[in-house]
Backbone bond lengths (Angstrom), bond angles and torsions (degrees), N, CA, C in turn:
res aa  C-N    CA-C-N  psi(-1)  N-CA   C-N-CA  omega(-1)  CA-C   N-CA-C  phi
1 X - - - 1.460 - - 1.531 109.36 -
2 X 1.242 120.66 136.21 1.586 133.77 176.41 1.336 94.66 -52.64
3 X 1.425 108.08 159.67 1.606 110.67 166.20 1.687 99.00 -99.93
4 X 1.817 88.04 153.53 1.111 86.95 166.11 1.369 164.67 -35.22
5 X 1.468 140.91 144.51 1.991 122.26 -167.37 2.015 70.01 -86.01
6 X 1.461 84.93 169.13 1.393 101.44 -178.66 2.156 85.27 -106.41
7 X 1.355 114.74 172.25 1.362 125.22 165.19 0.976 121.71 -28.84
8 X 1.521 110.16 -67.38 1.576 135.02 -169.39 1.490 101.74 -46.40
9 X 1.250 108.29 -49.69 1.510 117.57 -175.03 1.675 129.09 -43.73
10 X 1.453 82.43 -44.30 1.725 98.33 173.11 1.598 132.68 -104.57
11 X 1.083 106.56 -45.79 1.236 114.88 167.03 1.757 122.56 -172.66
12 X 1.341 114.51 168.49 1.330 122.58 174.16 1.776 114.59 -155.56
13 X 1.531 103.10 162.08 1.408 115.54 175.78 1.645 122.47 -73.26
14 X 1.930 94.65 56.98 1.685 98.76 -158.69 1.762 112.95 -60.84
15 X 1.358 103.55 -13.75 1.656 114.32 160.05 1.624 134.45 -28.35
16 X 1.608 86.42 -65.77 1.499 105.20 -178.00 1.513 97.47 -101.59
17 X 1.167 141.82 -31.28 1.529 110.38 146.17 1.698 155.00 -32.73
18 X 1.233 106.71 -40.09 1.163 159.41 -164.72 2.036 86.61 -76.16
19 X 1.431 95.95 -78.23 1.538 114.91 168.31 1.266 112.85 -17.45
20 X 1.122 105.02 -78.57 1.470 149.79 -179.86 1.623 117.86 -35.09
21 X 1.618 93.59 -46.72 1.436 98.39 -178.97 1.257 102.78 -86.41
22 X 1.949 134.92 -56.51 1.244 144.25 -167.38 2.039 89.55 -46.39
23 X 1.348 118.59 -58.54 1.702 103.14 -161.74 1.661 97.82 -59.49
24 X 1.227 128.90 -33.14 1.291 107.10 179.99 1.449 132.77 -33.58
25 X 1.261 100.68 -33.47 1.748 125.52 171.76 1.332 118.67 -33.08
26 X 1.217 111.62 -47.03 1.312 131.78 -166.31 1.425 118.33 -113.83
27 X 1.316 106.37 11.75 2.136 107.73 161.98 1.324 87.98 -131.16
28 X 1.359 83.82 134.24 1.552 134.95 165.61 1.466 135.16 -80.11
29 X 1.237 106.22 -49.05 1.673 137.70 -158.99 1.632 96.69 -98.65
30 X 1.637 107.55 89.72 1.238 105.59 -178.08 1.248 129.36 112.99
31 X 1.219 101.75 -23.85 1.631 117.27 177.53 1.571 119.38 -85.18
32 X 1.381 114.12 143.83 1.367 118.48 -157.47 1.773 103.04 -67.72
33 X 0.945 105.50 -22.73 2.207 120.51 -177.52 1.524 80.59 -64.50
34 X 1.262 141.61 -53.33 1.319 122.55 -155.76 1.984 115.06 -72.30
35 X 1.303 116.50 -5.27 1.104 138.91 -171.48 1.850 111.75 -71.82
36 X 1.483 91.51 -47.17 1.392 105.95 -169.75 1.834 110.60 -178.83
37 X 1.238 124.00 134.31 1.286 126.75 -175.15 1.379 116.60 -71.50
38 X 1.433 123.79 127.14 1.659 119.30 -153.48 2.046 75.35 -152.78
39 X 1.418 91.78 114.02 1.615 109.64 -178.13 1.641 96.47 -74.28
40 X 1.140 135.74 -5.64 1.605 114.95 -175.84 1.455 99.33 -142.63
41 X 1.232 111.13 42.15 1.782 109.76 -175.12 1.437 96.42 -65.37
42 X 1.366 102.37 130.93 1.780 104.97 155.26 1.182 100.14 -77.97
43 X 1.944 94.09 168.99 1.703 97.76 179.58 1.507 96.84 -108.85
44 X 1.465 112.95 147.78 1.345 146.20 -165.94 1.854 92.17 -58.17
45 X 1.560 108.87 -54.24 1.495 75.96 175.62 1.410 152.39 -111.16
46 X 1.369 92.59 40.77 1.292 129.31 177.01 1.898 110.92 -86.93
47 X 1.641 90.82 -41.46 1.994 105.28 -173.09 1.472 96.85 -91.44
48 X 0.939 109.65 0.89 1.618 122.15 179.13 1.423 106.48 -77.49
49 X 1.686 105.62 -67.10 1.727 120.40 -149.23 2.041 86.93 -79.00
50 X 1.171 110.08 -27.50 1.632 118.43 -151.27 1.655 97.84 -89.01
51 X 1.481 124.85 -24.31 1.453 127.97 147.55 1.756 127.29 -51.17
52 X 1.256 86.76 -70.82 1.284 124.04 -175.63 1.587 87.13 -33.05
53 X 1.382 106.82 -86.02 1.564 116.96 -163.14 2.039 127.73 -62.92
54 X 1.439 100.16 3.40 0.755 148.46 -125.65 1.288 95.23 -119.89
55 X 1.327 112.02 -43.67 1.726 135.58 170.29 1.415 126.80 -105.22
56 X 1.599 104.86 -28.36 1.439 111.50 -170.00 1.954 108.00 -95.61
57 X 1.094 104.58 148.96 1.955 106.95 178.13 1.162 78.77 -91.74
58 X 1.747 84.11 145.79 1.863 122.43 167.49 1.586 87.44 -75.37
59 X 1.567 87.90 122.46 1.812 98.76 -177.90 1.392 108.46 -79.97
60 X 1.286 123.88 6.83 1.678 132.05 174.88 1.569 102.43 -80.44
61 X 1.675 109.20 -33.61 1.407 91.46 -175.66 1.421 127.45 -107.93
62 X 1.804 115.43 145.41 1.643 130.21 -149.79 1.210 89.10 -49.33
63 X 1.707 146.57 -37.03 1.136 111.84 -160.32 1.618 120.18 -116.02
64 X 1.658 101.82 45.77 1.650 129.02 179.45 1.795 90.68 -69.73
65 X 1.550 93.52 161.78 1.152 111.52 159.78 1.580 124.86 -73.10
66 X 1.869 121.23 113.78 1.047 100.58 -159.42 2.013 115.17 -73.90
67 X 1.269 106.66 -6.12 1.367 105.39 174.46 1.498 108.65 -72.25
68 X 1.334 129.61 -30.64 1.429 144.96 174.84 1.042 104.55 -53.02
69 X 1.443 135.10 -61.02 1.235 152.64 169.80 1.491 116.98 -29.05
70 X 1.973 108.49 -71.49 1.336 102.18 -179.61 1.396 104.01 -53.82
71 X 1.629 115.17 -66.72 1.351 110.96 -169.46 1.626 121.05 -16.42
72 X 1.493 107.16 -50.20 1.982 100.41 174.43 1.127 134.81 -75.41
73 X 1.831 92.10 -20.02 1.676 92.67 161.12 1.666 126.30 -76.76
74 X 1.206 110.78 -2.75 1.662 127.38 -178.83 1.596 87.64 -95.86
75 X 1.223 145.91 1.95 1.575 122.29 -174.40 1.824 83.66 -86.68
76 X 1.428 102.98 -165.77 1.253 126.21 -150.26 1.783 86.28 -117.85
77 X 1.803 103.77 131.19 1.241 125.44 -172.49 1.383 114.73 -90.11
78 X 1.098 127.43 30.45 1.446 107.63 -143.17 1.472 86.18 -135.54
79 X 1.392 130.57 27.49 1.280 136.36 175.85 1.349 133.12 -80.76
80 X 1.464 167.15 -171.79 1.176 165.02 107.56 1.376 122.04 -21.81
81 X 1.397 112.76 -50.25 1.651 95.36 162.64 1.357 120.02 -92.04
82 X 0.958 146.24 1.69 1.712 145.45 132.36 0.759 94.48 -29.38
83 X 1.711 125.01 -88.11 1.340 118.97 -153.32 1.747 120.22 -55.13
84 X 1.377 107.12 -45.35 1.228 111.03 165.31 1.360 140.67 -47.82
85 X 1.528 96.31 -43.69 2.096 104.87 -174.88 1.545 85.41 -125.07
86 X 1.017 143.70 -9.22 1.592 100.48 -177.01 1.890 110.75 139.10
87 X 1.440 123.48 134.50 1.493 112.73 177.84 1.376 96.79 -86.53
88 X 1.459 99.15 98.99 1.845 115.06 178.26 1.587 108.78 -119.20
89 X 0.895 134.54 -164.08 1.713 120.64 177.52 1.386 77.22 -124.15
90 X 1.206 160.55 -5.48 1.480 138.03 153.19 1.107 119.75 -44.36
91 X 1.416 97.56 -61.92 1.559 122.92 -156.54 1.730 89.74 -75.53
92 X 1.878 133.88 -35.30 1.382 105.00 170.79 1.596 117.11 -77.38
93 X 1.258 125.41 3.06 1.282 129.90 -178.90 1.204 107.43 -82.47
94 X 1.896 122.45 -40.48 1.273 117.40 162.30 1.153 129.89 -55.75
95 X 1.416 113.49 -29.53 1.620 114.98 -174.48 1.512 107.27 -89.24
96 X 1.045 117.57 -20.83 2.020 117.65 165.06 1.266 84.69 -60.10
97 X 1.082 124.04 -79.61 1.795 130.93 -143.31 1.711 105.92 -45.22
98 X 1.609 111.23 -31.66 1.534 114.99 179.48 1.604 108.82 -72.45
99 X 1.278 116.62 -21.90 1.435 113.53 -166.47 1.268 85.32 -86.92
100 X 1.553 127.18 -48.15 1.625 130.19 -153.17 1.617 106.82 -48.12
101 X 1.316 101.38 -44.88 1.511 112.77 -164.28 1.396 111.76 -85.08
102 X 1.407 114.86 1.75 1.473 107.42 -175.59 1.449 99.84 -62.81
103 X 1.753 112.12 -174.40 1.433 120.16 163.95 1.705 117.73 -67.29
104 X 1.611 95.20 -37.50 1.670 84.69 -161.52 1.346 102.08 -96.83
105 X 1.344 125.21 23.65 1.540 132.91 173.71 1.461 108.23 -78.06
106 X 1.636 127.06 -1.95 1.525 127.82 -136.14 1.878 75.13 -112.04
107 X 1.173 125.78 -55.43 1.397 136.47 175.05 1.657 109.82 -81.44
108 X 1.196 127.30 11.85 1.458 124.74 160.86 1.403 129.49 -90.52
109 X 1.415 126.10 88.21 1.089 108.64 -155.45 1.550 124.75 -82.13
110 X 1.565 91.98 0.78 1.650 105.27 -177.82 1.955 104.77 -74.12
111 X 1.500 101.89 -54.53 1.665 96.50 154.53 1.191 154.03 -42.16
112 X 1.897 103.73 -53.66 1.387 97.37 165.19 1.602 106.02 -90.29
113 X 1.135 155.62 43.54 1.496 147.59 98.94 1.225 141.88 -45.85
114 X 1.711 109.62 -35.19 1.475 102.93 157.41 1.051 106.66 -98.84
115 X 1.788 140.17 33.43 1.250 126.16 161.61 1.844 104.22 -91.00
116 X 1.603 104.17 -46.16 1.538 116.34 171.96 1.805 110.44 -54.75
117 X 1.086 126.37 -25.88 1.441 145.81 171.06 1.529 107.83 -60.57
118 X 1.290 114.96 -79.31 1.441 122.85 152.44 1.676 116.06 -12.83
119 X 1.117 83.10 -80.02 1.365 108.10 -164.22 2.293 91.64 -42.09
120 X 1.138 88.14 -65.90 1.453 97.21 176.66 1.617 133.91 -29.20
121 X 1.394 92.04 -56.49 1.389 111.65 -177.10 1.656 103.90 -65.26
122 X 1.393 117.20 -63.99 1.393 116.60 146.98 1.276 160.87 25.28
123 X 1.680 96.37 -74.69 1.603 122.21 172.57 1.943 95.57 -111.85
124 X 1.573 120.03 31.68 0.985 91.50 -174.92 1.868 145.42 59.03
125 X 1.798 104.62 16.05 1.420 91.06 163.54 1.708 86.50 104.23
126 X 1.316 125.05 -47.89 1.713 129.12 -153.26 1.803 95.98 -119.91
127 X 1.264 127.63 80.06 1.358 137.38 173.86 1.660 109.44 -73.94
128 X 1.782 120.33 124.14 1.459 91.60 -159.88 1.484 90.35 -108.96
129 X 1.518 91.82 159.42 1.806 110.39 165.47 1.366 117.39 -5.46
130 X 1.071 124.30 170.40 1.609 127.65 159.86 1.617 88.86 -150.54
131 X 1.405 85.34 158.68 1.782 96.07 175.13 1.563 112.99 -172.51
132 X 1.756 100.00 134.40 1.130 89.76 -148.08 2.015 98.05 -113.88
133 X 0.970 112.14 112.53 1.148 118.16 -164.29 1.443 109.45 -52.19
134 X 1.876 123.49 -25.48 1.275 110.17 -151.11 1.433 93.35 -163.80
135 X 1.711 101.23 68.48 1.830 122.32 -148.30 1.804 85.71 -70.54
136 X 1.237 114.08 -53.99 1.445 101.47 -174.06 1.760 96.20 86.36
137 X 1.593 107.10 -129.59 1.566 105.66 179.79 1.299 116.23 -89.50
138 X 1.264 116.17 12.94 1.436 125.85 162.32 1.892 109.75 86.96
139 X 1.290 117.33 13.68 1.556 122.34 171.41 1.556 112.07 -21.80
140 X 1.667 90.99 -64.96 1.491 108.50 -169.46 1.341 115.35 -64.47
141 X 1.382 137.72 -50.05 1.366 138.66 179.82 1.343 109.40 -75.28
142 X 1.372 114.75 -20.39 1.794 103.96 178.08 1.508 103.12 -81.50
143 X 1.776 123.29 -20.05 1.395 106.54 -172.49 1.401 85.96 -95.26
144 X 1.095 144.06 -52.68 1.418 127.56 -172.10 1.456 120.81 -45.02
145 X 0.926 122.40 -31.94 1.639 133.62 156.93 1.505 110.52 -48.97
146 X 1.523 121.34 -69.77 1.432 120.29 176.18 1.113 107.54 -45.84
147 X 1.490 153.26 -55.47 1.357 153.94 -164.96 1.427 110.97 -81.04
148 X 1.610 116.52 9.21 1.446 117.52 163.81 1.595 107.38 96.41
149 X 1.022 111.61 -2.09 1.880 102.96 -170.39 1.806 111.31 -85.03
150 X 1.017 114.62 164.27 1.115 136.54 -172.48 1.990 95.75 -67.38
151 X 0.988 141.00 103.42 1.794 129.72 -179.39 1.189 112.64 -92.96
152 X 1.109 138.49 160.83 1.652 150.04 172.75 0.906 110.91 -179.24
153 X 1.963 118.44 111.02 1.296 134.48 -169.85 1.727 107.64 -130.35
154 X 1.525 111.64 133.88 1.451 104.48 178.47 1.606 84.08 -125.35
155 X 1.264 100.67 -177.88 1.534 117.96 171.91 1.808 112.07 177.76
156 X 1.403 123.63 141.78 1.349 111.93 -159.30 1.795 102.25 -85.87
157 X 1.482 121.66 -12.44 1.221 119.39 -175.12 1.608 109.07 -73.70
158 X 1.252 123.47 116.12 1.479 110.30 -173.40 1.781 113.00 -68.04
159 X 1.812 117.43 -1.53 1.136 90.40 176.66 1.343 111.77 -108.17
160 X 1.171 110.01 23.26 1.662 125.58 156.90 1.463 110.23 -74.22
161 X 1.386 112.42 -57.76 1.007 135.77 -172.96 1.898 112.19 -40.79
162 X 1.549 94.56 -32.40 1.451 103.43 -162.33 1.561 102.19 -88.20
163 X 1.952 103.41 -59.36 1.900 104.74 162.45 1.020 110.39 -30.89
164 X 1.554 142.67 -47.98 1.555 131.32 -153.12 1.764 91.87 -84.38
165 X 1.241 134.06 -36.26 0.845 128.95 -153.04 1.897 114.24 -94.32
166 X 1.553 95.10 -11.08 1.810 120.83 159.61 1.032 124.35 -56.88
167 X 1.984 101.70 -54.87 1.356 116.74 -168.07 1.160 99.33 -107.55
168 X 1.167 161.90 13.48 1.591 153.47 174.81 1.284 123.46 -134.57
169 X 1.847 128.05 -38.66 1.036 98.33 177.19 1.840 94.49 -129.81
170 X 0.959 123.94 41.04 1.315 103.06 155.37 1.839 111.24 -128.70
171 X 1.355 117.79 -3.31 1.402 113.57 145.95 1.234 127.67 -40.30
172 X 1.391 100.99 -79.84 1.924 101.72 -174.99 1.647 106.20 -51.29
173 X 1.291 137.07 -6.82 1.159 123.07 -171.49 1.690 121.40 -82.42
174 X 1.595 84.12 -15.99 1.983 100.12 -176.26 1.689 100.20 -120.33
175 X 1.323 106.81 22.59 2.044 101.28 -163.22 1.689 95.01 -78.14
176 X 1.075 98.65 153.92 1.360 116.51 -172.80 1.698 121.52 65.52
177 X 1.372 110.90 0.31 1.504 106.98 -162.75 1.912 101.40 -98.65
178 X 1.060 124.46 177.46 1.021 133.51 -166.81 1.579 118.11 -112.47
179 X 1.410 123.49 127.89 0.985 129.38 -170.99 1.774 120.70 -43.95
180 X 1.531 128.58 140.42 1.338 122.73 177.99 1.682 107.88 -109.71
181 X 1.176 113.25 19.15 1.553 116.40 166.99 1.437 108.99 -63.50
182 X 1.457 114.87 156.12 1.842 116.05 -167.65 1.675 99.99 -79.45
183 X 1.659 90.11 -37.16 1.662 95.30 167.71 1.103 145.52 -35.12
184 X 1.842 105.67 -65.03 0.926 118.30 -167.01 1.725 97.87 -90.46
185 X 0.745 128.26 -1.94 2.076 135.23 -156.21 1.681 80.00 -81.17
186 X 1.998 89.06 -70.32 1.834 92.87 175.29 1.329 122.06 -4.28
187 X 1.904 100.93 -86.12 1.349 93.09 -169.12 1.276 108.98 -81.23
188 X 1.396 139.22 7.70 1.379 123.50 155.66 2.203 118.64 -54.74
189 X 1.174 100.74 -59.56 1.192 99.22 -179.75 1.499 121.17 -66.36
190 X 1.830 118.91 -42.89 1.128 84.49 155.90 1.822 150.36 -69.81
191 X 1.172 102.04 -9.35 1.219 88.78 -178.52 1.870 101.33 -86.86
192 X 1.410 123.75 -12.79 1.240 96.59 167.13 1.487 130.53 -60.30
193 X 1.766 100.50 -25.27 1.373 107.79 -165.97 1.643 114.92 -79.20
194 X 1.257 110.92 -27.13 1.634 132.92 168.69 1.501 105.78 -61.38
195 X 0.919 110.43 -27.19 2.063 125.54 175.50 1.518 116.78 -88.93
196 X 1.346 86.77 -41.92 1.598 90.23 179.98 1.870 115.62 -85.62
197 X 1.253 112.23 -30.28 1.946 133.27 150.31 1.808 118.91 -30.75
198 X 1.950 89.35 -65.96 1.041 85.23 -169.17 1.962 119.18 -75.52
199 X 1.341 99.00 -17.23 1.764 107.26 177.70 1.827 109.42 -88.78
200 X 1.771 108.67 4.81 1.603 90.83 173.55 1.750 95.91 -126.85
201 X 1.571 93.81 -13.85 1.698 93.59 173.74 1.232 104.07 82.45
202 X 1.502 133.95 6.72 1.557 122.45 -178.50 2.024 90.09 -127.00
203 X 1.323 101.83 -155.57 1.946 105.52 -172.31 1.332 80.47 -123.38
204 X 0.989 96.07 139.64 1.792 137.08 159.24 1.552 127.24 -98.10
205 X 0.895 122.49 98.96 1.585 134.94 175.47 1.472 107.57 -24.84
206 X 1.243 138.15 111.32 1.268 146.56 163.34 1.588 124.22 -72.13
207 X 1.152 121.07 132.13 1.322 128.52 -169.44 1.891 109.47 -75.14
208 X 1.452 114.95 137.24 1.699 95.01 -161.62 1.305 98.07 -84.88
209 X 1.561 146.26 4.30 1.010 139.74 155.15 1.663 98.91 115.73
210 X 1.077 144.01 5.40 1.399 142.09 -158.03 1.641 89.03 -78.03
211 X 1.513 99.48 145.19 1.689 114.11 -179.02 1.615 93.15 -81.84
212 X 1.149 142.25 16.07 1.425 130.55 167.75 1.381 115.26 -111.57
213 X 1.453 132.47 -27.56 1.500 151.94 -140.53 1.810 96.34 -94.06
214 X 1.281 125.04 -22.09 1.171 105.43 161.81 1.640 97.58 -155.77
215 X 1.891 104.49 167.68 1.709 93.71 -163.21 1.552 82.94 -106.88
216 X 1.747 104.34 -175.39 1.666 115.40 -154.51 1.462 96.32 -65.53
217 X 1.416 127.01 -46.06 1.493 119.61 -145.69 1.653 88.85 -77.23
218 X 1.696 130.95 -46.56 1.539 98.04 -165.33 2.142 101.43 -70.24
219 X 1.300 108.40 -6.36 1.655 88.91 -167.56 1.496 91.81 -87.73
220 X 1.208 137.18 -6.68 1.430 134.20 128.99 1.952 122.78 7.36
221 X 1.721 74.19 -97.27 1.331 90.97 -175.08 1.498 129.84 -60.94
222 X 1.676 107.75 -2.24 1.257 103.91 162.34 1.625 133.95 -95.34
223 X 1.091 97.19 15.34 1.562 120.00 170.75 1.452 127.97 -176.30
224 X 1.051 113.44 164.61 1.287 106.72 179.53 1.774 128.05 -101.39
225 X 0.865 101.51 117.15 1.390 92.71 173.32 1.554 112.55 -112.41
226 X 1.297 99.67 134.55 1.989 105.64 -175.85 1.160 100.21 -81.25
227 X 1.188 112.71 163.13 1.714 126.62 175.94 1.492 118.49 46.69
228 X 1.081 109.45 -131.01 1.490 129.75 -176.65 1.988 102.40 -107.23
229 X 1.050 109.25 25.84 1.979 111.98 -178.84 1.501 94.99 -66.29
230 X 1.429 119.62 -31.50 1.789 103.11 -159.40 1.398 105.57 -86.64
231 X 1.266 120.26 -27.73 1.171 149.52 -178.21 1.607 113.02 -56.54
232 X 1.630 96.67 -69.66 1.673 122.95 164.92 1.802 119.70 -49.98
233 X 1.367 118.49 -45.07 1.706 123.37 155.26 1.257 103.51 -75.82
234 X 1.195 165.53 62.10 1.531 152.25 97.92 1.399 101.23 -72.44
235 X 1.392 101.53 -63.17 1.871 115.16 -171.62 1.097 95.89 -48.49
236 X 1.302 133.22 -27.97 2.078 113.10 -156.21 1.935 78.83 -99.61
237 X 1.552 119.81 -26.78 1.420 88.21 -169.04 1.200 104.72 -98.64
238 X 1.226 157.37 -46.52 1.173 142.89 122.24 1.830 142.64 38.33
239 X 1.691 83.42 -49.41 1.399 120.09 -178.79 1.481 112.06 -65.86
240 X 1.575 88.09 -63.26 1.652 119.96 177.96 1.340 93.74 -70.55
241 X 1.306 147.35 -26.48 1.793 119.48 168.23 1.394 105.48 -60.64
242 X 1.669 104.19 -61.27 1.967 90.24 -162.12 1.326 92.28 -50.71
243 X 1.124 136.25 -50.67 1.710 108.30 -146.83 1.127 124.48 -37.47
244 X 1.915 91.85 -49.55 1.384 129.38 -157.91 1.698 90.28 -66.20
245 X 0.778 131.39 -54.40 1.701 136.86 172.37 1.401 104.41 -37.86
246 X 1.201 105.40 -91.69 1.615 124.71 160.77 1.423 96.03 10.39
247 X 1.546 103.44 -103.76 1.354 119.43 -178.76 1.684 112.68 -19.13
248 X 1.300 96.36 -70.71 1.509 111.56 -158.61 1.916 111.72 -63.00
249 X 1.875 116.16 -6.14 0.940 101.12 -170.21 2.127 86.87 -107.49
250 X 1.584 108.09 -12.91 1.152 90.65 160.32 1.472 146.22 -85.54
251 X 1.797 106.89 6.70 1.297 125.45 160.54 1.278 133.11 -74.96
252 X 1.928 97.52 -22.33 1.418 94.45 173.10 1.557 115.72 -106.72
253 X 1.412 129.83 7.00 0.848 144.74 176.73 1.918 107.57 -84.35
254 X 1.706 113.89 -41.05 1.394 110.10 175.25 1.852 93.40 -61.43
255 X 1.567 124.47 -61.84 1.159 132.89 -150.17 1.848 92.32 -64.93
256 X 0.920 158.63 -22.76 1.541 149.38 153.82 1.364 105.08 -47.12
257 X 1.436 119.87 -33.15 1.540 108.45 -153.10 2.057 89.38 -98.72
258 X 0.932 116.67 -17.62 1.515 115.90 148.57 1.463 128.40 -23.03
């Protein structure tokens, strides 16, 4: 028996893709374009749906994976092309794929889990690498990353070189850990200690917040931070020092020339 066509091969919901990619246009707050200006950025959910499908068999055809198969018949029926063509495991594979690609699917982790799930069942358990010879602003390796795959992106422009290296590999290196700003530590410890007060009923010594007094992994364990958040508040406070520097050493530099 032939092996299976993969998705890509046959068809997709280029509709709500399409959608999907044009609103990208218009968010800002969060989006990888806001990072750094990249004249040929693909849109995320375009490198998204074009992975994704990319890996998975069209469950219409005899020589799909039959665990692949149930899996789409277990997705949720209650979609636009269901209703339209039919309760087929295509047609629920199309209607995942419309949610997959939305914007707020990128921070859903209930979505992209059964997309990495998918994806899993799929390739059999062993999902391979992707690599993107000519990452550009890095679309492709940042969504191949979200969907669990192994990424590897080169590109000869070094300020490609640097975006890919913003958004792909120095995130996961601090994910989950907790910010070391004096700021943010602050209200980290106090509010552990207000938590930890109110469940022993006596006061708890508060940490004075110094960026040296404890290292990232135990200020870790006193809270959680998802993703890359601890990571993401240094940079924003951080940010706001140079400026604040910045600024302040070009105020005294006009006031000399006084």
């Amino acid at each position: 028996m032939p092996p299976a066509k993969k998705l890509i091969e046959v068809a997709l919901p280029l509709d709500a893709i399409n959608a999907a990619s044009a609103r990208e246009k218009s968010i800002r707050h969060g989006h990888p374009s806001t990072l750094h200006l990249w004249w040929a950025r693909r849109p995320l959910a375009a490198a998204r749906a074009v992975i994704f499908a990319s890996l998975v068999d069209d469950p219409e055809d005899p020589s799909a994976n039959p665990a692949f198969v149930a899996a789409c018949r277990d997705l949720p029926g209650d979609g636009p092309n269901v209703a339209r063509e039919g309760d087929s495991p295509r047609m629920k594979l199309f209607d995942f794929i419309e949610r997959l690609v939305t914007w707020e699917a990128t921070t859903d982790e209930t979505i992209m889990g059964q997309a990495r799930e998918l994806i899993r069942i799929a390739t059999d358990g062993n999902p391979p690498p992707l690599l993107d010879p000519f990452a550009g602003g890095g679309s492709i390796p940042l969504e191949a990353q979200r969907l669990g795959l192994e990424a590897h992106a080169s590109d000869l422009n070094p300020v490609a070189v640097m975006i890919n290296k913003a958004m792909i590999e120095i995130p996961p290196r601090f994910a989950g850990m907790a910010p070391v700003n004096p700021r943010d530590r602050k209200n980290l410890f106090t509010t552990e200690a207000q938590s930890s007060q109110r469940a022993v009923g006596g006061s708890v010594p508060v940490e004075s917040g110094r960026g040296d007094s404890v290292n990232r992994p135990q200020a870790a364990r006193l809270s959680q931070w998802k993703g890359a958040a601890g990571l993401a508040a240094d940079v924003r406070y951080y940010g706001e020092w140079m400026r604040e520097r910045a600024g302040s050493c070009s105020r005294d530099e006009d006031m000399s020339r006084l």
